[in-house]
N, C-alpha and C positions, 0 to 999 in steps of 0.2 A: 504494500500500500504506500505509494507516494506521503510527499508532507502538503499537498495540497487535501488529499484525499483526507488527511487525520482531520488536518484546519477544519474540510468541510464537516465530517461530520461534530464535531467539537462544538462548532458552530451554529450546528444544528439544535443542539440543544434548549429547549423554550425557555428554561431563565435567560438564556444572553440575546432572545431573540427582542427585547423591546428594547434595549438602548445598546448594548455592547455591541451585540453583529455589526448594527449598522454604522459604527463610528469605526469599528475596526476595518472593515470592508471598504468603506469609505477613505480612512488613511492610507491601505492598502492601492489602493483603487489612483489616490492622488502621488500615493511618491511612482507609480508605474508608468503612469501620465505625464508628471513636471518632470521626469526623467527621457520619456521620450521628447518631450516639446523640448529639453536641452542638446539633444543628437540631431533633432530635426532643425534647430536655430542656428548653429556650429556647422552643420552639411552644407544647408543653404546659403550659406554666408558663404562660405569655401565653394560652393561652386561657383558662386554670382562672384569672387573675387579671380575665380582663374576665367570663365570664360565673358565675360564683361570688363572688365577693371583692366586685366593683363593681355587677352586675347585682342580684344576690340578696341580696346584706348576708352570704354564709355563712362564716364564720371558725371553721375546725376547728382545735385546737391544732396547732401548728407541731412540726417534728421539729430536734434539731441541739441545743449547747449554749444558745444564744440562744432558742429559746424554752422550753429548761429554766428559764433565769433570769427569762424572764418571766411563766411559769406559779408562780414561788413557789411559798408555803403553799397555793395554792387547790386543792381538791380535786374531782375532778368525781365527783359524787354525782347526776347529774339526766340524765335524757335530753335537755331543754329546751335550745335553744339559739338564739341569734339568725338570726332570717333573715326573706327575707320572703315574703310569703303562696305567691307565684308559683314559687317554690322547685321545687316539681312536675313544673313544666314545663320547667324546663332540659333534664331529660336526655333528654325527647321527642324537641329540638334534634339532641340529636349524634346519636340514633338514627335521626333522618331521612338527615342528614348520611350518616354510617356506613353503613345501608342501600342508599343509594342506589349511594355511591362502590363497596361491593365487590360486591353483587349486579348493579351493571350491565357492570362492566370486569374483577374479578379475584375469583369465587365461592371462589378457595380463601384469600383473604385473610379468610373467613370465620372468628368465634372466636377461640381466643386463641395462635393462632401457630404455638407451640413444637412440638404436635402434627404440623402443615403441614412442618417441617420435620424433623420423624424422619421422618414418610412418602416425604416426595423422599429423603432419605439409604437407606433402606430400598428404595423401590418404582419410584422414577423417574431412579436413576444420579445424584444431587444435582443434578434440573435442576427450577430456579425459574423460572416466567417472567418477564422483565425487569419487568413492570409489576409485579410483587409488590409488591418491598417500596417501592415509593413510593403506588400506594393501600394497602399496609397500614398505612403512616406516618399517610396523610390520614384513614383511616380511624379509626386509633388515638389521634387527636390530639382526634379531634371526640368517640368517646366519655368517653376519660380528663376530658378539658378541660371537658368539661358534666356532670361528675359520677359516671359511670360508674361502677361497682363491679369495676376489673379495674386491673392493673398494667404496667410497662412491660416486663417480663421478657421477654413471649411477641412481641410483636411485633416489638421489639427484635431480638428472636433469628431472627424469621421474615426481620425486615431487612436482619440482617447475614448470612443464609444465604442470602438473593437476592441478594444482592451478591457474595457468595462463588462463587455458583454461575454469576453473570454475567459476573465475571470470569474466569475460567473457558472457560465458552464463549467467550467472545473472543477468550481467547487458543490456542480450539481443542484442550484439554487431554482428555484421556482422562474416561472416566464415573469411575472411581477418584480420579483428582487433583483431578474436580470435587467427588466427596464431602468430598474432603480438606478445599476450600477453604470448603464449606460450613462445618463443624465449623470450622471457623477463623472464620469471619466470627460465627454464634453464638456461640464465647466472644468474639471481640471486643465485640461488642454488648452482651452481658449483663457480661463484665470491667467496662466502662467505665460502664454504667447504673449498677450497683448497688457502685462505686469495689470491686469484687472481683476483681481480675485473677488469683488464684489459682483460687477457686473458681468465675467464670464458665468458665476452661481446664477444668476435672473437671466440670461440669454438663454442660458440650457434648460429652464423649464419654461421659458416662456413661448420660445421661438415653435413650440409644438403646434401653436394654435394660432390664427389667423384675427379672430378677435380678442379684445383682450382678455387671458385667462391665463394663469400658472399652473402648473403640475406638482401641486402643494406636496405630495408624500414627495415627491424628489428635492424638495430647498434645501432641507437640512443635511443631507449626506452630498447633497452638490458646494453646497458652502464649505463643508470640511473639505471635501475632494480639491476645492479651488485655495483651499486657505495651503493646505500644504503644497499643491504643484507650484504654487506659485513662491512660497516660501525653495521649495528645492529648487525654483529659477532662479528668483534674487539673488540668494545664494552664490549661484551660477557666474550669471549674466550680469550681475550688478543692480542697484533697486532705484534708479531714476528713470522716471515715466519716460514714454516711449516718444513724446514729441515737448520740445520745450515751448514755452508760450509766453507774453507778456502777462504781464496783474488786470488779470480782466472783472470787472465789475459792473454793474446793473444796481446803477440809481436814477435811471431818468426813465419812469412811467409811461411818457407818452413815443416812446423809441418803440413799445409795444406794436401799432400799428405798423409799422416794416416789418416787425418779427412777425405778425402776422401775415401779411404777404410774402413772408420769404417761403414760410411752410408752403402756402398752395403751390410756389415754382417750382418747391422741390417737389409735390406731389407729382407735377405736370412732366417732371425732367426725370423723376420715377415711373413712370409712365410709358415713356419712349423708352427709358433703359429697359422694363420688361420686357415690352414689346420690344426691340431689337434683338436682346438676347435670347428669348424663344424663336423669335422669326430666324434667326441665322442659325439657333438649333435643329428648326425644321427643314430649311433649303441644304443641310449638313448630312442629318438623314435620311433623306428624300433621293440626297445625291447615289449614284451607283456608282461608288467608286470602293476600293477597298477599305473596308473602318480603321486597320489598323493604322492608312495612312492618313488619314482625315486630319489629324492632331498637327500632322507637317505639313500638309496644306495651309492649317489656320496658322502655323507661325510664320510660313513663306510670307501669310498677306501680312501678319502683325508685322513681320521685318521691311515690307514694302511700306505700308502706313508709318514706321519709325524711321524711314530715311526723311520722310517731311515732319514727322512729331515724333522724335525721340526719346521724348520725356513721358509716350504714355507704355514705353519699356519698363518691365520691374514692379514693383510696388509702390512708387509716386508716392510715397511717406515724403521723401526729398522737396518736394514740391508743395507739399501743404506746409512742411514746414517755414517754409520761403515766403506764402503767401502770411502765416501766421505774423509774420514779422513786415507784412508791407512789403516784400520784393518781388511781386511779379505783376508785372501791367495786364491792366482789367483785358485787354483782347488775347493776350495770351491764355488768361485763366478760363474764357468762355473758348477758346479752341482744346485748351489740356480738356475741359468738362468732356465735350460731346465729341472727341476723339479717343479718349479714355472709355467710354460706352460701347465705340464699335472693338476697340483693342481688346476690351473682354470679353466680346462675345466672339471674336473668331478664337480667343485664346482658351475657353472654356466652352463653348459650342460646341465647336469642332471635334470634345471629347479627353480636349487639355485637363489634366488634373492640377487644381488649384480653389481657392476661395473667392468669395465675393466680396466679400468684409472691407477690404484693405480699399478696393477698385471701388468700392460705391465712398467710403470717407472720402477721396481722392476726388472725386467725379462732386460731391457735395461739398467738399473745400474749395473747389474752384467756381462753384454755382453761385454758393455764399460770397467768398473773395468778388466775385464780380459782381453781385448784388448788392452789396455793401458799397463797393467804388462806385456803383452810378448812384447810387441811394445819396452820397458825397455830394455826388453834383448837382443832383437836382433838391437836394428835401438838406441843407447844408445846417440847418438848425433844427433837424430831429436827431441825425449821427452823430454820436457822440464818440466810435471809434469804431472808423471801420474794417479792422481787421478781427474785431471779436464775431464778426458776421462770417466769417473762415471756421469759427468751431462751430458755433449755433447751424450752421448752414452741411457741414459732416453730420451730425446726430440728424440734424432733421429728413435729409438727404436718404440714411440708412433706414431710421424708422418710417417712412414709408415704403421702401421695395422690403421691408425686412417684416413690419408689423409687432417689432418690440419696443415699442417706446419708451418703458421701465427703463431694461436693460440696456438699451443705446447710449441713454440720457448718462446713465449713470459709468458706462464704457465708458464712454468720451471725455468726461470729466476724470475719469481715471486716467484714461491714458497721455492725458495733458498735466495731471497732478492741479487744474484749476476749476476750481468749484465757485465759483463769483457767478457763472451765469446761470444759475439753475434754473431761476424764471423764467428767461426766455427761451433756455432752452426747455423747459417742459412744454410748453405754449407751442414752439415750431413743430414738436417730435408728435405731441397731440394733433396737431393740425394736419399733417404730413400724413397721418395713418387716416384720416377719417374723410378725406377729399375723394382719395379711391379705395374706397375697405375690400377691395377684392381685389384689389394689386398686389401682387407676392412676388418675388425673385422665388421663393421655397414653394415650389409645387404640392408638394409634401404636406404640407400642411393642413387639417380641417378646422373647422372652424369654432368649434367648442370642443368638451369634455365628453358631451352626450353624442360627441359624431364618431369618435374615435374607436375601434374598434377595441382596444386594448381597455375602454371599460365598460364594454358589452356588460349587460347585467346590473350594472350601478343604477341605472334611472328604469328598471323594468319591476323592481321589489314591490312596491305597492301593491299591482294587480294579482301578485301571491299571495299576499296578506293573509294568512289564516289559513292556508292549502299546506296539509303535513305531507311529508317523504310517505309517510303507508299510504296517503294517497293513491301516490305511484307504484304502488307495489307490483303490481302485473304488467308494470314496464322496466321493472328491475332485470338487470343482465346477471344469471346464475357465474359467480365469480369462477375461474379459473385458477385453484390454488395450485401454487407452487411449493416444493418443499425445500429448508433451507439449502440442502445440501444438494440439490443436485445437481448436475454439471450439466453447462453450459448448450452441449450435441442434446440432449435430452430433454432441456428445455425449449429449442428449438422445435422437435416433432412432439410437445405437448400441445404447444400456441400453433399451429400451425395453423388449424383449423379453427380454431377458437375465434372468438368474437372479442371483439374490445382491443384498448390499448395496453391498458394498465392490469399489472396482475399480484395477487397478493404473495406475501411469499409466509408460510409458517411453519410453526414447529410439531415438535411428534404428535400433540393435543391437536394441531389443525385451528390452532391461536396464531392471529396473523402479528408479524413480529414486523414487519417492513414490506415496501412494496417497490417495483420498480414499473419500468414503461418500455413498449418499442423502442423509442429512443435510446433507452440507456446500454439495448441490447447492439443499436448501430455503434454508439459511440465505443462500448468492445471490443467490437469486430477490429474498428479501425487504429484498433492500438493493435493489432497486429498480434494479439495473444494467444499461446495455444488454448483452445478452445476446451477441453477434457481439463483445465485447472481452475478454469471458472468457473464457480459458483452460484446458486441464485444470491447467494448473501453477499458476495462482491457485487454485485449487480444493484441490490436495491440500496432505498429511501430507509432510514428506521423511523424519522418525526412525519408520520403519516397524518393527512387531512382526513377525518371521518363526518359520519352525521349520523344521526340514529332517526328511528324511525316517527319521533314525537317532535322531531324540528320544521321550523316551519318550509316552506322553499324558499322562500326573504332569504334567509342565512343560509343557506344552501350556495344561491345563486352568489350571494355575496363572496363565500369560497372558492365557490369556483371560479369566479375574476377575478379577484385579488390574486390568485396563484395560478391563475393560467391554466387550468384544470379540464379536460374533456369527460373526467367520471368521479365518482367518488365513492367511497365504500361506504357503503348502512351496516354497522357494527348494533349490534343488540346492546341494549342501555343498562342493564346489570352485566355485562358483560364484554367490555371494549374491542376486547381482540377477536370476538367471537364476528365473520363478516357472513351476514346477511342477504345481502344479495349488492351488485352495481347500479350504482344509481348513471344516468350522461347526463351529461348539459344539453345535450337532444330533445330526450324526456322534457326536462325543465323546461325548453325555451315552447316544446308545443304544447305542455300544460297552459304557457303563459299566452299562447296564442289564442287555445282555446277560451279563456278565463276573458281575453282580450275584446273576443268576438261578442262574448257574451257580457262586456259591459258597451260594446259599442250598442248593441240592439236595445239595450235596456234606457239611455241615453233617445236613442233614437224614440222609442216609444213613449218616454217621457214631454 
């Protein structure tokens, strides 16, 4: 037995299940995450320094106080910038690269992540598969690193929720606790990337849902997961926020009205970004050409569009930080915005692995910056500085294609270390989401808690109300006992025929002692073991979900979502271990149909 295996069952046990598991799971969860987001920060950096920096001659301005001081008085006023000829053809490179690694080994490491990861939380019980996030890593390293037009956010997040969800599995945790750990490893990853350990916590349960809503069981074990990744980065990496900024403050009231017109442009300039980055998704798809090479395609064109805009290569942190400070002229920042939109959509369209996070700041830093500079000219006694329209114009920019306004707000101000504009920025990030509330960059996402399939069950208990399991007794599935010891081959030709997933396993008395599932019988196989040495008691569960026969189906149904459950054992109530017959969430959901039909008619007739 592995030391993952002792952990899990250890861990299993119901004293440590109401606060212990989860703070330990959760630490667990976060140094495994701030440890990857540190190989993944350190890779990409080394590559973007050998083939950008040294290959191509390309030097975009730097982000942080040091190259505030080194950019001085000089103002970018020009598109022109140093590089050389061959410049073009860098991001061919990682497109090949990128292509090759996720369409030949892991197709949903495809694009830019974050997506990939509401969908498992959502559609597949938070199950990643283990190769995820290490070719989403390779992948994301080779486009970020050769120029890319995408950020570390989404993969990050894709990384740390395949990590989340592998641990997990390993330790043979419920579909529920695996969601959990998902959510925990995204804020770890995003905590520590972008030095936000508050706002990576509230992105990762928030960004699930399309209206406003949080995934309240995930806060607390996402908060610890980000408080530590983030703590093993600082560590790292060093603990000064990731863009420097002047002393910005919000004391003039009637400045309000621009900040309220600033949100609808960004609603409007989020708008067109969806729409472009689907629309260049679909004419990418559509295309017959090989998918593997789609990705080199998209950086042939992004290296054609950077021989005229250069600066929308990389991450363009360099550029907002420029604009934060007043250095770059208002038409330069309105060509960086809406060239920056198509560079990420051929860069991530096309099948590029990278985020969107970085590219929408960037794209709303320069929205803002030029909103603010004409806001100057014309209205010169409401601006009172217009370079704070450079942050307020990032958050509000994201929470509309993003649909986090919590979490944006409160990123942003982290990653700047300046909290002076809270006001307006709440005002813009609110505005920004509710001009299009059906605008999403996250495909993925539904729209409340009651859409979601992952809490099927939650909002159906009422029309149970007072309907017991003996109810259901003549739709009970006669269980399938297993005995502890028998091996593996044997188990096999018992279930062959058998009905159901889950089987119990017992002892000599025919007292169920643990249980296991198909599943645990796959996972087996694929460890490669001789089969005649396993056991059913290697195989199973021992902290078994039961229900007896005097419970209602409310609490039933509530079990079986909460744990991701397809059956559950009806144990006799003087006697726990004694199983009765299977109860499915089959059963359950056509009781609830029936019961359903029969209050609609009763409504009806009233």
């Amino acid at each position: 037995m592995t030391i993952l295996d002792r952990l899990g069952k250890f861990l299993k046990r119901p004293d440590w299940r109401a606060l212990t598991r989860p703070v330990i799971l959760s630490v667990l969860v976060g140094l495994v995450t701030g440890g990857a987001a540190v190989v993944f920060y350190f890779a990409t950096n080394s590559i973007e320094h050998l083939f950008l920096d040294n290959l191509a001659s390309y030097h975009p301005p730097g982000e942080g106080p040091a190259a505030v001081l080194a950019m001085g008085d000089h103002m970018i006023d020009t598109l022109a910038m140093d590089h050389r000829w061959f410049l073009f053809l860098i991001p061919i490179l990682g497109g090949l690269i990128s292509g090759y690694l996720v369409f030949k080994f892991a197709p949903e490491a495809e694009g830019h992540g974050t997506d990939a990861a509401i969908d498992a939380f959502h559609n597949k019980g938070g199950l990643i598969r283990g190769r995820v996030p290490i070719i989403k890593g390779l992948a994301s390293m080779a486009t970020i690193g050769t120029g890319g037009s995408a950020g570390r956010e989404g993969p990050i997040a894709q990384i740390g929720a395949g990590f989340g969800s592998f641990i997990a599995s390993k330790l043979k945790l419920t579909s529920a606790d695996r969601r959990i750990l998902l959510l925990a490893g995204m804020a770890g990853g995003i905590g520590a990337t972008f030095r936000a350990p508050l706002g990576g916590a509230l992105f990762a349960v928030e960004v699930l849902y399309r209206n406003p809503e949080f995934e309240h069981e995930g806060l607390i074990p996402a908060i610890i997961s980000s408080i530590t990744a983030f703590s093993l980065f600082g560590a790292t990496t060093g603990w000064q926020p990731l863009l420097a900024t002047p002393h910005f403050s919000f004391k003039h009231p009637e400045e309000m009205l621009l900040f309220l017109l600033l949100g609808i442009f960004c609603a409007v300039l989020g708008k067109v970004y969806v729409k472009c980055f689907y629309g260049m998704q679909h004419i990418f798809k559509e295309w017959r050409f090989p998918t593997m090479l789609k990705p080199a395609v998209g950086g042939f064109l992004l290296g054609l569009l950077a021989m005229i805009v250069p600066q929308v290569l990389g991450s363009g942190y360099g550029m907002v930080q420029a604009a934060l400070y007043g250095k770059v002229a208002l038409w330069i920042m309105l060509i960086v915005a809406l060239a920056k939109i198509i560079a990420t959509s051929l860069t991530i369209s096309s099948g590029g692995s990278g985020g969107v996070f970085a590219p929408s700041l960037v794209i709303g830093a320069m929205l803002g910056g030029a909103f603010g500079a004409s806001a100057e000219i014309f209205f010169p006694a409401l601006v009172h500085d217009p370079r704070a329209y450079v942050l307020i114009g990032m958050a509000g920019f994201f929470s509309g294609v993003s649909k986090t306004p919590i979490a944006t707000l409160i990123m942003v101000s982290e990653l700047t270390g300046n909290y002076g504009l809270l006001a307006p920025l709440m005002l813009v990030c609110t505005v920004a989401m509710i001009v299009f509330p059906r605008n999403s960059i996250y495909q993925k996402q539904v729209n409340t808690r009651v859409d979601s399939p992952a809490h099927l069950g939650e909002f159906i208990v009422d029309v149970l109300e007072g309907i017991r399991v003996s109810d259901l007794r003549e739709h009970g599935r006669k269980p399938t006992l297993i005995a502890e010891g028998l091996p593996l081959p044997q188990i096999l030709e018992l279930i062959a025929n058998a009905e159901g997933a889950y089987y119990p396993v017992v002892d000599e008395q025919l007292r169920m002692t643990a249980i296991f599932s198909v599943n645990d019988i796959r996972r087996i196989l694929a460890e490669e073991l001789p089969p005649s040495l396993v056991r059913a008691r290697d195989l199973a569960v021992s902290h078994v979900i039961t229900t007896t026969p005097d419970e209602s189906l409310t609490e039933v149904m509530r079990k079986l979502s909460s744990r991701g459950l397809e059956e559950i054992p009806v144990v006799d109530e003087e006697d726990s271990q004694q199983v009765l017959y299977m109860l499915t969430r089959r059963a359950v959901l056509a009781r609830y149909a029936t019961e359903l039909e029969k209050k609609k008619e009763h409504y009806s007739t009233d």
